[in-house]
N, C-alpha and C positions, 0 to 999 in steps of 0.2 A: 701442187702436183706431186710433189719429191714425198709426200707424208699417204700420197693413195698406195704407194710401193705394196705395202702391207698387204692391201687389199687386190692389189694384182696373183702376190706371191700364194696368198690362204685363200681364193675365191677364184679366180681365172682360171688358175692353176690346175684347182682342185674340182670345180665343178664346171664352172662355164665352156672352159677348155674341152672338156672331156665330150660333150653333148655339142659344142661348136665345130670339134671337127670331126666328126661322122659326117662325111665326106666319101667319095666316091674312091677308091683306093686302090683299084685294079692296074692301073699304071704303073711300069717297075719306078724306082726313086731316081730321079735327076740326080748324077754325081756331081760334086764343086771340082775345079778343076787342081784343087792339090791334095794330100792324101792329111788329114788330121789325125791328132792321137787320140786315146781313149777317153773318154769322160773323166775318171779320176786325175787326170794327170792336165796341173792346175797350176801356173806361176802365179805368185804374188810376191807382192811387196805393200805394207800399209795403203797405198792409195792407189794400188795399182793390179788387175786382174786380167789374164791371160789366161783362155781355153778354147780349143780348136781353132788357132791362130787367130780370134777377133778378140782386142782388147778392151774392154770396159771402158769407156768414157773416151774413148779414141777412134776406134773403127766406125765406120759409115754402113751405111744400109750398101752400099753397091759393092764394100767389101767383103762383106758378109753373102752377099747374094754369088762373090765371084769363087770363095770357100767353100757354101752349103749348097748350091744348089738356086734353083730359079722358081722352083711349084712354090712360090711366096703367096701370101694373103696378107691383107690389110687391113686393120680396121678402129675407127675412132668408138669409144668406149664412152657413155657419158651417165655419170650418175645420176639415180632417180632423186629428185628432190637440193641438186648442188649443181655449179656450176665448176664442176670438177671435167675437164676432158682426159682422156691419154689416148697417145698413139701408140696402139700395140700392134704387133704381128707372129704370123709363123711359116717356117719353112714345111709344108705338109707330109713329106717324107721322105729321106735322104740318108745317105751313111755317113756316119758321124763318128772317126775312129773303127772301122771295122762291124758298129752297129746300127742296125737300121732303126731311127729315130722320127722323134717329131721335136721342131725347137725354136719354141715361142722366147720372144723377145719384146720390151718394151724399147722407143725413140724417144731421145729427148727431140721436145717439139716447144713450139711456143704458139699462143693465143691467134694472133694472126695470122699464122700460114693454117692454122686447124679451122678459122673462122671463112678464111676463102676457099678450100674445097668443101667444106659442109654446105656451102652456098651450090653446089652440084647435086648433094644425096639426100637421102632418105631414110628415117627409121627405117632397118630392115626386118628385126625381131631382138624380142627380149630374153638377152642370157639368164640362167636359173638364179645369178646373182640381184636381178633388177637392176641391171645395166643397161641401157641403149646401146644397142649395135648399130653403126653406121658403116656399110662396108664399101670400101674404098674400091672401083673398079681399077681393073688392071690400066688400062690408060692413063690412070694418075701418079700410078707408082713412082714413075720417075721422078716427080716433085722433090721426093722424098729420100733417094740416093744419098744426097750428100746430107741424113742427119747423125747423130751417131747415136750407136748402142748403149742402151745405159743398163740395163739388164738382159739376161739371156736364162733358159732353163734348156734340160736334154730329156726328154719322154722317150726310152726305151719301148720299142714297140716289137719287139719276138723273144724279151728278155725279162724276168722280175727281179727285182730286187728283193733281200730281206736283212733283216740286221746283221744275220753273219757275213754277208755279202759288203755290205756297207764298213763295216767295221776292217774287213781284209784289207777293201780297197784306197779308204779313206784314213783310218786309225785307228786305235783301241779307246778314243778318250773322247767321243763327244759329250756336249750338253742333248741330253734328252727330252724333248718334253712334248705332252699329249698337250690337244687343243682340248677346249669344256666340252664337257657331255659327250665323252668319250669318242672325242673329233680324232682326227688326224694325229699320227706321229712325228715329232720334227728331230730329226739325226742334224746336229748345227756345232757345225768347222768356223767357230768365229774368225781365227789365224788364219783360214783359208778361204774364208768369202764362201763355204759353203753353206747350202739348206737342203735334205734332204728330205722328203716328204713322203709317207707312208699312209694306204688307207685304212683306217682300223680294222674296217671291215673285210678289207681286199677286195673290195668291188672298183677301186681307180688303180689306174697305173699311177706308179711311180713319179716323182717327179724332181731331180736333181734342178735345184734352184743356184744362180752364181751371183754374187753381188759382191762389190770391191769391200776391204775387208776392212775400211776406214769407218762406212756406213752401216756395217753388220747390225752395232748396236741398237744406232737409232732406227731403222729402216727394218730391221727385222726380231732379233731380240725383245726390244722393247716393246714391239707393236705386239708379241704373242703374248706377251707379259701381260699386256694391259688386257686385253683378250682372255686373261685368265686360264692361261697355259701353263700347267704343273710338271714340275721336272718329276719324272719316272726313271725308275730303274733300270737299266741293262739288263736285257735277257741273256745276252751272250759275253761268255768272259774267257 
């Protein structure tokens, strides 16, 4: 499960996400009940990642939900052709440090608690990744409170990013690098468990990925590497 991260981070992310939540959005955003800081502002320490008071590998779904907000979703995620599951979700829109956001998260979960509620549902439709979406009715949620967080991202939704933007707020020194055939751009804070994601095109939002900064390497580094992701140059200096 720990080696689909990859494929959460450059596919969920970037396309499924984006066509998954087109969603009904007239509703103002449910606030969490304490006030968090901005997206860039990010503690770490090698195995340890803190942003908008939920901790990487620490914090639980009920604390996250008591921080961001309640318009939760849920949904088991199953690969075409593998017996790969993951439980991912998102808070659909809420403020997040002063910005009004969208912010998908992956659960650590394990095989039998994913194999007794799928015993309830139903393929519901196929993400543009060829993913199985199974989505988890609100009733079930609470199964799920006490697992914890193991990745989180922040989608900016009345705000864009661009590199001068990135570079202000994060530093002057990342690793840069496009995805093949002139994919996506990756702004990447190894020291700070950041991934920043840019669409070449600019037809996707944003997408501030957070990962503790132990796993950088192998969980996201290396998976774009293999992926055949070429470091490029700074526009901005």
């Amino acid at each position: 499960m720990k080696k689909n991260i990859i494929g959460i981070i450059g596919v969920l992310l970037f396309i499924s996400v984006f066509a998954y939540f087109g969603q009904n959005l007239f509703m103002p955003p449910k606030q969490g009940n304490i006030d968090t800081k901005p997206f860039w502002i990010v503690e770490t320490s090698p195995n340890k990642l803190t942003v908008f008071n939920i901790t990487l590998n620490e914090s639980n779904l009920e604390e996250l939900l008591f921080v961001l907000g309640n318009r939760l979703s849920l949904s088991i995620f199953e690969d075409t052709g593998a017996e790969q599951k993951q439980l991912e979700g998102y808070i659909r829109e809420t403020d997040v440090g002063g910005f009004t956001a969208r912010v998908p998260f992956t659960l650590q979960t394990n095989d039998a608690q994913i194999d007794e509620v799928m015993a309830f549902l139903t393929p519901s439709k196929k993400s543009t990744s060829k993913r199985t979406i199974y989505e988890i009715p609100e009733e079930f949620h609470s199964r799920f409170y006490s697992n914890i967080i193991e990745t989180i991202a922040f989608i900016p939704m009345a705000v864009s990013l661009d590199e001068s933007v990135i570079l202000g707020r994060f530093g002057d020194h990342p690793i840069k690098l496009q995805e093949k055939d002139k994919g996506a751009f990756h702004y990447l804070y190894p020291e700070k468990g950041v991934d920043i994601s840019l669409d070449a095109n600019g037809e996707y939002q944003s997408v501030v990925q957070y990962i503790t900064p132990n796993e950088f390497e192998e969980k996201v580094l290396q998976p774009l590497r293999d992926n055949e992701a070429k470091e490029v140059p700074l526009l901005q200096r």
